[in-house]
C-alpha positions in Angstrom: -9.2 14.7 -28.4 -11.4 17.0 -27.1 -14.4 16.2 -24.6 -17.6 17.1 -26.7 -20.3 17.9 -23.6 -23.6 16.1 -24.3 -26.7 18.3 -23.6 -28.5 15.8 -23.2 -26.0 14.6 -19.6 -28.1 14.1 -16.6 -26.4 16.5 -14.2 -26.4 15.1 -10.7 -26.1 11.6 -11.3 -24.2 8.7 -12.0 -26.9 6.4 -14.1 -28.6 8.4 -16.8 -31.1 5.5 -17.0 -33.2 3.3 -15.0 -32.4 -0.2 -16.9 -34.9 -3.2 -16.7 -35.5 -4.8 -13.7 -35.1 -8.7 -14.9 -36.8 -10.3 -11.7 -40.0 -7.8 -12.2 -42.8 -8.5 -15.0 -44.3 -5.0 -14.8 -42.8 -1.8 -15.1 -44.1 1.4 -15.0 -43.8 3.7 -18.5 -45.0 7.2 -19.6 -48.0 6.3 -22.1 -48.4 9.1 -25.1 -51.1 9.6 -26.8 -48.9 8.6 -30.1 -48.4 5.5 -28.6 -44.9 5.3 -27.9 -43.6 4.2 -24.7 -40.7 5.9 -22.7 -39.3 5.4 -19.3 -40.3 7.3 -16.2 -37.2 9.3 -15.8 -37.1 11.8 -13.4 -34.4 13.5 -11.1 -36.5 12.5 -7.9 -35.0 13.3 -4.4 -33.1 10.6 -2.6 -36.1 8.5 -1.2 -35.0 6.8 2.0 -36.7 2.7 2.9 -36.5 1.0 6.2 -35.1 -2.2 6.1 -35.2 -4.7 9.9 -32.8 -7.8 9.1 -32.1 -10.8 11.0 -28.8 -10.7 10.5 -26.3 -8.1 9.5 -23.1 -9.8 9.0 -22.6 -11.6 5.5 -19.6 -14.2 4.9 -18.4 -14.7 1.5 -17.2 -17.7 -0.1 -16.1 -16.9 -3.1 -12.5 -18.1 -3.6 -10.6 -15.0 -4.5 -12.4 -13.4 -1.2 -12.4 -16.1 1.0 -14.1 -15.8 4.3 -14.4 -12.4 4.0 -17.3 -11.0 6.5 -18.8 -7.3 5.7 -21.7 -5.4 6.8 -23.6 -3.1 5.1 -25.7 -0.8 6.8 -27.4 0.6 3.7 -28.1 -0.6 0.2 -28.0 1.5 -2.9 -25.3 4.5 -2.5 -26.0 8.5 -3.2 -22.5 8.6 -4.6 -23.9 7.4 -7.9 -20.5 5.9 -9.0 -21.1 5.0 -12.2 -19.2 1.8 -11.8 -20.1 0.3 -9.0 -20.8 -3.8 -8.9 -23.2 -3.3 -6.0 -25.8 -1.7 -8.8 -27.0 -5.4 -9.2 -28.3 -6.1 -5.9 -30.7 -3.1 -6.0 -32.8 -5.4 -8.5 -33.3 -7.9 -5.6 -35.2 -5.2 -3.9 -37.3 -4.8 -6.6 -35.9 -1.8 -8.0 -33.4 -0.8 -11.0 -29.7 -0.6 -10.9 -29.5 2.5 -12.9 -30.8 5.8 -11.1 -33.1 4.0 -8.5 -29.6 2.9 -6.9 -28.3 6.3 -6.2 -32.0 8.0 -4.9 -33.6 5.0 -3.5 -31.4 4.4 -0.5 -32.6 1.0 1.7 -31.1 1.8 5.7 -30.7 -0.7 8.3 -31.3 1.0 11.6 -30.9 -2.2 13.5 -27.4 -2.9 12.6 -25.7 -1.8 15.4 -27.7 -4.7 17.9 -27.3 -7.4 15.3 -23.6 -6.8 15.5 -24.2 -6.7 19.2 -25.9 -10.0 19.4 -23.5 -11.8 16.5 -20.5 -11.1 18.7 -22.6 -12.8 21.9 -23.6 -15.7 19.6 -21.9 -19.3 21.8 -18.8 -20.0 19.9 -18.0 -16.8 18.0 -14.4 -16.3 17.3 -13.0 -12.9 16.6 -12.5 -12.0 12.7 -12.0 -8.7 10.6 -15.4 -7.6 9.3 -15.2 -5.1 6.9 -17.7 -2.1 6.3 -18.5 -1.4 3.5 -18.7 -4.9 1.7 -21.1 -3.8 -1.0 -22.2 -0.4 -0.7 -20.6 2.9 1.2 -20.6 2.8 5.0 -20.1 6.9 4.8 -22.5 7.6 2.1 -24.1 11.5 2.9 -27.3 9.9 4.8 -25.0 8.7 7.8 -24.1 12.4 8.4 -27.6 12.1 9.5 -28.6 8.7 10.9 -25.2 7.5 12.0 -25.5 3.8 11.8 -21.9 3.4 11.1 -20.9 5.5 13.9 -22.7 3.0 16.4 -21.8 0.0 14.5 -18.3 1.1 15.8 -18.9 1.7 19.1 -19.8 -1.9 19.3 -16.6 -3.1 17.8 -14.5 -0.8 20.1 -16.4 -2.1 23.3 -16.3 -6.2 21.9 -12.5 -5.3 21.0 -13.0 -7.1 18.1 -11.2 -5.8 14.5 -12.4 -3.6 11.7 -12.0 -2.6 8.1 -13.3 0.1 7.0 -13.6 1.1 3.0 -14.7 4.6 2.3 -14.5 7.3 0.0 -16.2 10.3 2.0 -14.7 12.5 4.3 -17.3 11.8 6.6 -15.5 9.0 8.3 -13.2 12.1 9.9 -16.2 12.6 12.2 -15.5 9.0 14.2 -12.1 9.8 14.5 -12.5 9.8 18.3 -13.4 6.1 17.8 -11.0 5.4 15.4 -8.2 6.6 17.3 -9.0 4.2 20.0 -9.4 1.2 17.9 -5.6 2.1 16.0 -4.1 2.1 19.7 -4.9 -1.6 20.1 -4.2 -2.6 16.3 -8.2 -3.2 15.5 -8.8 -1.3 12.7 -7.7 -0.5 9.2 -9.1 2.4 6.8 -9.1 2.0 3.3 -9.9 5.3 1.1 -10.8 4.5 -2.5 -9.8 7.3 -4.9 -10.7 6.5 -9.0 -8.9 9.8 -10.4 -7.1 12.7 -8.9 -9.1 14.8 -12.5 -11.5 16.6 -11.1 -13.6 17.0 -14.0 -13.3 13.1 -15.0 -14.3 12.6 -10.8 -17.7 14.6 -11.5 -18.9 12.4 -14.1 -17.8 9.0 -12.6 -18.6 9.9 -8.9 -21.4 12.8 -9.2 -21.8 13.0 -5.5 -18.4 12.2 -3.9 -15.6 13.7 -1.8 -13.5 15.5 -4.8 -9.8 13.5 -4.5 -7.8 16.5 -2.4 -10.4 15.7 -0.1 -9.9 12.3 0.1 -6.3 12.8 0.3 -6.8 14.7 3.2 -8.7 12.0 5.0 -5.6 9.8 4.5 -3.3 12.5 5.9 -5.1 12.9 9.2 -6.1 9.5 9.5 -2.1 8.8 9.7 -1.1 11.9 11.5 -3.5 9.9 14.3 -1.8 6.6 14.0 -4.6 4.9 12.0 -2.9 2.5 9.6 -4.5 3.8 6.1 -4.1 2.3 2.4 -5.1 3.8 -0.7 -7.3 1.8 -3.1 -6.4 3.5 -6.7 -9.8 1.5 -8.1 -11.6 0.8 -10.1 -8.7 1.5 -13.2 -10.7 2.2 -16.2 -8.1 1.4 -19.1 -8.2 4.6 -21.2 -10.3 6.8 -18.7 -8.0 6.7 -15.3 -5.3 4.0 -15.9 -2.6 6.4 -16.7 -3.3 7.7 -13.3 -2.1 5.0 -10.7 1.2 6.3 -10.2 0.3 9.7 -9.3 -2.3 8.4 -7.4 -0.2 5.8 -5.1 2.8 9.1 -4.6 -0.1 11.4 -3.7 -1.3 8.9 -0.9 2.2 8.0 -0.1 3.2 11.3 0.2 0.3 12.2 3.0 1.3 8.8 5.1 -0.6 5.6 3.6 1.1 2.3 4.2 -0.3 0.4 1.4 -2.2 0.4 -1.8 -4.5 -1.9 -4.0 -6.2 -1.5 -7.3 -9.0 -3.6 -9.3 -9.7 -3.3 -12.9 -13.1 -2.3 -13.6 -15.8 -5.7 -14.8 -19.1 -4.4 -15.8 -21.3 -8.0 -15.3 -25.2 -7.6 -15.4 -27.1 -4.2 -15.4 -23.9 -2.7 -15.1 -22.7 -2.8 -18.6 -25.4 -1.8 -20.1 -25.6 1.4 -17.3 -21.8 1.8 -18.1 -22.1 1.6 -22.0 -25.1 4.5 -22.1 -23.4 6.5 -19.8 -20.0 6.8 -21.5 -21.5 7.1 -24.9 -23.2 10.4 -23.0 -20.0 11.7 -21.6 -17.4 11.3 -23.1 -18.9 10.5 -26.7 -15.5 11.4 -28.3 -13.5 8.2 -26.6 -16.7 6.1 -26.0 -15.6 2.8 -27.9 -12.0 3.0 -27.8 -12.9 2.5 -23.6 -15.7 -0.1 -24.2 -13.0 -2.0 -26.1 -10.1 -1.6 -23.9 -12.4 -3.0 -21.2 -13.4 -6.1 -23.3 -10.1 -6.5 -23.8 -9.1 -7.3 -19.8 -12.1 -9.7 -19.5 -11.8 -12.1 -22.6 -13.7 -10.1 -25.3 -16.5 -8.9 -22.9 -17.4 -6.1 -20.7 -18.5 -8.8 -17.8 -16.2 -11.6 -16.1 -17.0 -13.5 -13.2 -14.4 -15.6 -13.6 -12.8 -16.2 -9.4 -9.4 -14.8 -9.2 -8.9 -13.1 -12.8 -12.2 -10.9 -12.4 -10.8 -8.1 -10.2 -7.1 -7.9 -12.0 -7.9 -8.8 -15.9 -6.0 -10.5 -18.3 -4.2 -9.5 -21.6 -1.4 -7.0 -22.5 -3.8 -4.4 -21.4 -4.3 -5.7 -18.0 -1.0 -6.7 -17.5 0.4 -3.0 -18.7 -2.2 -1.9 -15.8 -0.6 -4.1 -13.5 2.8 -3.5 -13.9 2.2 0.3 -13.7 0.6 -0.5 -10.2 3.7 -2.8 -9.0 6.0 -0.1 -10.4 4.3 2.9 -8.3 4.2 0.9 -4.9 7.8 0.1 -5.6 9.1 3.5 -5.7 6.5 4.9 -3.4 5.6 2.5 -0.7 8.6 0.5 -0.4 9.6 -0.8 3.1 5.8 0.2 4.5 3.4 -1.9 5.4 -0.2 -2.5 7.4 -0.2 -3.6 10.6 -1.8 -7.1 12.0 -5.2 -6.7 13.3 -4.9 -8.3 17.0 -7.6 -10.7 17.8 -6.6 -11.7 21.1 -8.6 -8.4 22.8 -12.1 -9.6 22.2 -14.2 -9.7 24.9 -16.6 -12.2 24.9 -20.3 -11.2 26.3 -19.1 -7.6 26.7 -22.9 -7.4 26.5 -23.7 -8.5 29.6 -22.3 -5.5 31.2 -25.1 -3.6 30.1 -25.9 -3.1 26.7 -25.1 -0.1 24.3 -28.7 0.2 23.2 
């Protein structure tokens, strides 16, 4: 069927609405003279807010990512994918998950001496943090500020392993860095693609690397030796899902080792972000996704349910599945990623004189 284009679409971003913030009691709202009440929508610039932490490394329990440590060095995310589960946390900063997420960006300038001083900390043993836990470590304000590029010139001087999880091309500039963590097994790059359509890209991921350039990042990532997987997520089930296998052969063909893939779960603000948006553009195949989705996660659009949330249930989800299994048969057979090596760290590589 064909896509009928909304007019009403707001170009340039992900949300087309700022939803309700449920830990705030005021809001602010355009007052007519009728009387009626509508939200303050506007297509502000990206509005940057300094954040100084006491700690920069986060652990998580939950059982399906056990003791999993990330870092973040900046909250909300430019990219405006309209999917993304880190929308919720923007509301702990008193703002929305909807467009405030994407143009209200919270940076954490400090992050590079907290990792410092976490790696000094008396009986710290070496573990793989990842970047990019919540939000992306690459998004278009480190061209600028660069956190990420520090925060990895700690973990090459500590020796001590990486993750990285990106979908910009950005990451191409710390290649230098890169390099030398892959010649001592320390790092692993994940690039997430949703959709190799480039027209379906613009309306999920308003402000991201299109997919040829992502797949480009893979290529010279393993032309350098960097171990590289492909994550083909989030899989939309009648937006994207059809695409996993040419996804997987188009990373495999360029030198990834690996793949992964979650379904999409749209829990708090999300769904309601999710639901307004599709119904905006792509008002032609609205439902028949909205249900498709419910039908992975037990009748709903949300599950938080440990260790079916991320893969779904149902013939849907297990059609999704298999599809996936299939594609890194044929495509990625007999590759795998390498072992991080933890036995490089240096303990109080501090007190040769700090970076900062």
């Amino acid at each position: 069927m064909a896509h009928q284009e909304n007019p009403e679409f707001f170009k340039g971003r992900g949300a087309q609405v700022n939803t309700d913030n449920k830990f705030l009691k005021r809001k602010y709202v355009l007052d007519h003279i009728e009387g009626l009440d509508e939200p303050l929508l506007e297509n502000t610039a990206t509005q940057l807010f300094e954040e100084s932490p006491k700690k920069i490394v986060s652990e998580s329990n939950s059982p399906d990512l056990s003791h999993m440590y990330s870092i973040n060095p900046y909250q909300g995310c430019e990219h405006g994918c309209i999917y993304c589960y880190a929308r919720n946390t923007h509301e702990y900063y008193g703002f929305s998950a909807g467009l405030d997420f994407e143009r209200k960006i919270i940076v954490k300038r400090n992050a590079p001496e907290l990792l410092e001083r976490y790696f000094n900390k008396k009986n710290y043993e070496p573990v793989a943090i990842l970047l990019s836990g919540n939000t992306d470590c690459y998004q278009p304000v480190e061209r600028r500020l660069k956190i990420t590029r520090r925060l990895l010139e700690v973990f090459l001087k500590y020796k001590n392993p990486v993750s990285i999880i990106t979908k910009n091309n950005v990451i191409i500039r710390d290649l230098d860095i890169i390099r030398e963590l892959a010649k001592l097994n320390l790092v692993h790059v994940n690039i997430s693609i949703t959709s190799l359509n480039e027209q379906l890209r613009q309306k999920l991921e308003p402000r991201t690397v299109t997919a040829s350039g992502r797949l480009a990042v893979i290529e010279k990532m393993a032309q350098n030796g960097v171990p590289v997987r492909v994550m083909a997520a989030p899989i939309i089930p009648g937006l994207n899902s059809n695409e996993i296998p040419d996804i997987i052969k188009a990373a495999a063909d360029r030198g990834a080792l690996s793949a992964g893939f979650t379904i999409v779960r749209l829990n708090g603000s999300i769904g309601e972000i999710f639901t307004d948006w599709i119904h905006k553009a792509y008002p032609d195949r609205a439902e028949k996704v909205l249900n498709m989705i419910k039908s992975c996660h037990g009748g709903n659009l949300n599950d938080s349910e440990f260790g079916r949330r991320m893969s779904g249930e149902g013939p849907v989800a297990q059609s999704i599945s298999q599809l996936y299994k299939m594609a890194c048969s044929r495509f990625l057979s007999g590759r795998q990623m390498p072992q991080h090596d933890y036995t490089l760290f240096t303990p109080k590589a501090g007190k040769q004189g700090s970076l900062f």
